[in-house]
Steps between C-alpha positions, in 0.01 A plus 500: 500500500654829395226750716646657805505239693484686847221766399319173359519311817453825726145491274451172531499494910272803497227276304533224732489735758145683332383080488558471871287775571262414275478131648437648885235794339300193377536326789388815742211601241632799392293722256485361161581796330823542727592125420457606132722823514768295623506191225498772296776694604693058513403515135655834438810386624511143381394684121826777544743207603380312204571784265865558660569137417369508147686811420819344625415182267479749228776655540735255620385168342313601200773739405787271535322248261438806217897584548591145454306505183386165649193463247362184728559661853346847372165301410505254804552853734234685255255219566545501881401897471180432270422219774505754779314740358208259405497403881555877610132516251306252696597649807 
C-alpha cells in the first residue's frame, strides 16, 4: 500500500472508535437520529480513507505500469480501477 500509512491508520482507529460508540448508543437507546448522525459521520471517514488509498494506487501503481510501457500490467491495473468504480456505483 503506497497511502500514508500513519494518517491511514490514525483514520482507521477513529472509525473503530465512531463503531464503539455507536455499538453502546444502540445498546443505551439513544435517539435514532443521533445514532444516524454518527454512522454517517463512520461513512464519511471510511469514504475519505478510501479515496486516499485509491489516489495512491493511481499514482503509485497505475503509473509505474504506464512508465514500464507494460501493455498487460497497464490493463490488469486499468481493470482493477473500472472494478472499483462499479462497486463505488452500487454503493
Amino acid at each position: 500500500m503506497h497511502a500514508d500509512k500513519a494518517k491511514t491508520i490514525r483514520k482507521l482507529k477513529t472509525v473503530g472508535g465512531q463503531i464503539d460508540g455507536l455499538i453502546k448508543m444502540v445498546e443505551d437507546d439513544r435517539y435514532c437520529i443521533d445514532i444516524s448522525n454518527q454512522i454517517m459521520a463512520s461513512i464519511s471517514i471510511l469514504k475519505n480513507i478510501n479515496k486516499d488509498v485509491l489516489s495512491a494506487h493511481l499514482n503509485h501503481c497505475v503509473y509505474q505500469a504506464l512508465e514500464n510501457d507494460n501493455a498487460d500490467e497497464t490493463k490488469e491495473k486499468l481493470d482493477e480501477i473500472e472494478g472499483i468504480i462499479n462497486k463505488l456505483n452500487k454503493i
